[in-house]
C-alpha positions in Angstrom: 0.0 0.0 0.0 0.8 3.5 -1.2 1.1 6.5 2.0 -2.5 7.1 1.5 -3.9 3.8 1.4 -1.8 3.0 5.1 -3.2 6.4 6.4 -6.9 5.5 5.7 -6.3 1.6 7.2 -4.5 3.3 10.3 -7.1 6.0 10.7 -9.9 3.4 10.8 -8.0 1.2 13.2 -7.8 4.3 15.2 -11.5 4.9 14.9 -12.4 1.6 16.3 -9.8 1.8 19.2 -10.2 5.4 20.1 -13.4 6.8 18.6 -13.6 10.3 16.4 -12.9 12.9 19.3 -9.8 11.0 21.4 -7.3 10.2 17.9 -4.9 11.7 17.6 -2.7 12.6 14.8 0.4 10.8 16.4 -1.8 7.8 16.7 -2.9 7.5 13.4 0.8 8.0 11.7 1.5 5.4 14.6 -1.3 3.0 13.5 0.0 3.5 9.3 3.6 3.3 10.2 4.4 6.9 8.2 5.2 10.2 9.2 2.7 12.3 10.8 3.6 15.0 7.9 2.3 12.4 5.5 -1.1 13.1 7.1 -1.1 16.9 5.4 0.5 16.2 2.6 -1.9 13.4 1.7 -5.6 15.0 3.5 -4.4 18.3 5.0 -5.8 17.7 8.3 -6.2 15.2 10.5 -10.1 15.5 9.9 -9.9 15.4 7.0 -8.5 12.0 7.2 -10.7 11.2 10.2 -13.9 11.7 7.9 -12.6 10.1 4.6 -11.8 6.9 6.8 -15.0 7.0 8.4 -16.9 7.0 5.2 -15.0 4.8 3.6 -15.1 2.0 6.7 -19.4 3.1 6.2 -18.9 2.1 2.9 -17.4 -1.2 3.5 -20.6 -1.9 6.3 -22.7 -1.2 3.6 -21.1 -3.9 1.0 -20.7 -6.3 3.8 -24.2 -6.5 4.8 -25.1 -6.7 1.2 -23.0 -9.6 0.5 -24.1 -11.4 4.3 -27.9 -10.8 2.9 -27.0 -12.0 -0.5 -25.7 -15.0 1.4 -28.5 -15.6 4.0 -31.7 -15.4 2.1 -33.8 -17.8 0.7 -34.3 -16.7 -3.1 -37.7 -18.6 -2.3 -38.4 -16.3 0.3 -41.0 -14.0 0.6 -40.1 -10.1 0.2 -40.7 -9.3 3.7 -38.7 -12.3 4.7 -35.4 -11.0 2.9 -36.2 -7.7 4.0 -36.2 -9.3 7.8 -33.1 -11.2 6.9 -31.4 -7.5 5.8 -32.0 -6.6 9.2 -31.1 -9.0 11.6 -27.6 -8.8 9.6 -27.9 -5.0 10.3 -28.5 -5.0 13.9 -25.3 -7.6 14.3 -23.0 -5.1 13.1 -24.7 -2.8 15.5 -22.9 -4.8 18.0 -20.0 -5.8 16.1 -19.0 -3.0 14.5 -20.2 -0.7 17.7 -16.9 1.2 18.1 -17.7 2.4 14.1 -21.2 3.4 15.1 -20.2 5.5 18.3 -17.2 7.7 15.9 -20.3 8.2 13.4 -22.4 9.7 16.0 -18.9 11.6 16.7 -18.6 12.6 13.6 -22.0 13.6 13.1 -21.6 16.1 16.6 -18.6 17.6 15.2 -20.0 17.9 11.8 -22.2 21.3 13.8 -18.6 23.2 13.8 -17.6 22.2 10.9 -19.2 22.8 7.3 -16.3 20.2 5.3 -17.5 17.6 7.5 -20.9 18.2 7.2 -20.6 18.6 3.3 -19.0 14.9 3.2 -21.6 13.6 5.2 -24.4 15.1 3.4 -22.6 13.3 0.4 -22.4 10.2 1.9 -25.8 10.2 2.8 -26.6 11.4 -0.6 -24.8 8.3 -1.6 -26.1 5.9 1.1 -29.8 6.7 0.7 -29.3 5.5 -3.5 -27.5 2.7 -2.5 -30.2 1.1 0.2 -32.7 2.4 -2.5 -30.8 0.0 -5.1 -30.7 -2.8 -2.6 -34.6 -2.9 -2.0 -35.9 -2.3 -5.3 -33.0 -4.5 -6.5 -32.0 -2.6 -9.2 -28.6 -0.5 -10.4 -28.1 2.2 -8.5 -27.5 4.0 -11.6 -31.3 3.4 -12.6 -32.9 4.2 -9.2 -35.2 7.3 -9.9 -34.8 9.9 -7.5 -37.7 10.1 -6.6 -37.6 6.5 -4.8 -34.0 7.5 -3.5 -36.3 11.1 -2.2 -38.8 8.5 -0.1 -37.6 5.1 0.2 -34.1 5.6 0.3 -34.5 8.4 3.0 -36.8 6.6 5.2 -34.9 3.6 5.2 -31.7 5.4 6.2 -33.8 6.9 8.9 -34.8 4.0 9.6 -31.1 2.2 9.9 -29.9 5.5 11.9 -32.6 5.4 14.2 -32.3 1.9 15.2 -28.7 2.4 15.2 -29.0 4.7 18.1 -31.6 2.6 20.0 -29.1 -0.5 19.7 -25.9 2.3 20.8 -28.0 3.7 24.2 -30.4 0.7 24.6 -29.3 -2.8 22.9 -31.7 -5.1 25.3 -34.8 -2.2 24.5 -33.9 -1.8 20.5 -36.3 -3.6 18.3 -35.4 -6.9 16.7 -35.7 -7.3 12.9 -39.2 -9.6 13.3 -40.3 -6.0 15.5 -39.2 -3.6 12.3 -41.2 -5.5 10.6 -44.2 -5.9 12.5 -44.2 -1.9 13.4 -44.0 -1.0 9.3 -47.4 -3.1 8.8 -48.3 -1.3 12.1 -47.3 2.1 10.3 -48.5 1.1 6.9 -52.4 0.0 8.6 -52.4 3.6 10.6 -52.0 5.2 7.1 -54.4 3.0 5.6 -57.0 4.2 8.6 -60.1 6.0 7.0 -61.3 9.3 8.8 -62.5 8.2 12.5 -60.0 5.3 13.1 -61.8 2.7 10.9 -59.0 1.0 8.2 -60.0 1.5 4.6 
């Protein structure tokens, strides 16, 4: 691996031992094995570097739990069966991959101070909400309409942040994947409710 490439593995190391707010820029050259003046030359600060690892170790989640699903599901199963399966991979990595989830929520409380930050993670959610759009509707990314990435994509990122944050604070009190279910067909029969609580 190039400088760069060591940078970004060390960074993320350094995001899973320490969290966003406690690494240091000694620590990371430590982690890559290179010069702390590598870390300017290469991303100008060390948030810089801080965020591109952070969305780039997102990024990784994202393709892992696709390929886990992939691996998982039944292709005779039933759409809301895979759609289960998606999540109980999900909320494993809550777990699993905690120490990424806490230096997101780091990340995201920095972000208020700083506009670069908060540009890259507006693009990554940009980015994030096409790709879970593609997953569901299984289709390129490149062909989702964004219209579907405007409503599904958004609410199902809200959705994975949400019970993110439950499984962070709460893990024994955060929903299970059978429960996501169960309170969408909950949501979907409230907005199928006529006027004066009867369902249409």
């Amino acid at each position: 691996m190039g400088n760069r490439e060591d940078l970004l593995a060390g960074a993320k190391q350094c995001l899973q031992d320490k969290g966003y707010a406690r690494t240091t820029v000694r620590d990371i050259a430590s982690a890559a094995g290179v010069s702390m003046a590598a870390i300017g030359y290469h991303f100008g600060s060390r948030e810089e570097l801080l965020n591109a690892a952070l969305l780039q170790a997102i990024d990784e989640w994202g393709v892992e739990i696709g390929r886990a699903v992939a691996g998982a599901v039944d292709p005779d199963a039933t759409s809301a069966e895979q759609y289960e399966a998606m999540w109980t991979q999900a909320i494993r990595t809550f777990d699993s991959h905690r120490s990424l989830w806490v230096a997101s929520v780091e990340a995201f409380v920095q972000a208020e101070r700083s506009p670069g930050l908060r540009r890259q993670i507006a693009a990554g959610q940009a980015e994030g909400r096409r790709g879970v759009t593609a997953g569901l509707l299984g289709t390129p990314e490149e062909a989702v309409p964004e219209a579907s990435t405007r409503t599904l994509g958004a609410v199902q990122m809200a959705l994975l942040s949400g019970v993110m944050m439950q499984s962070l604070t709460d893990p024994d009190g955060a929903p299970s994947a059978a429960e996501i279910v169960a309170g969408l067909r909950g949501l979907i029969a409230v907005l199928d409710r006529e006027p004066g609580g009867h369902e249409s």
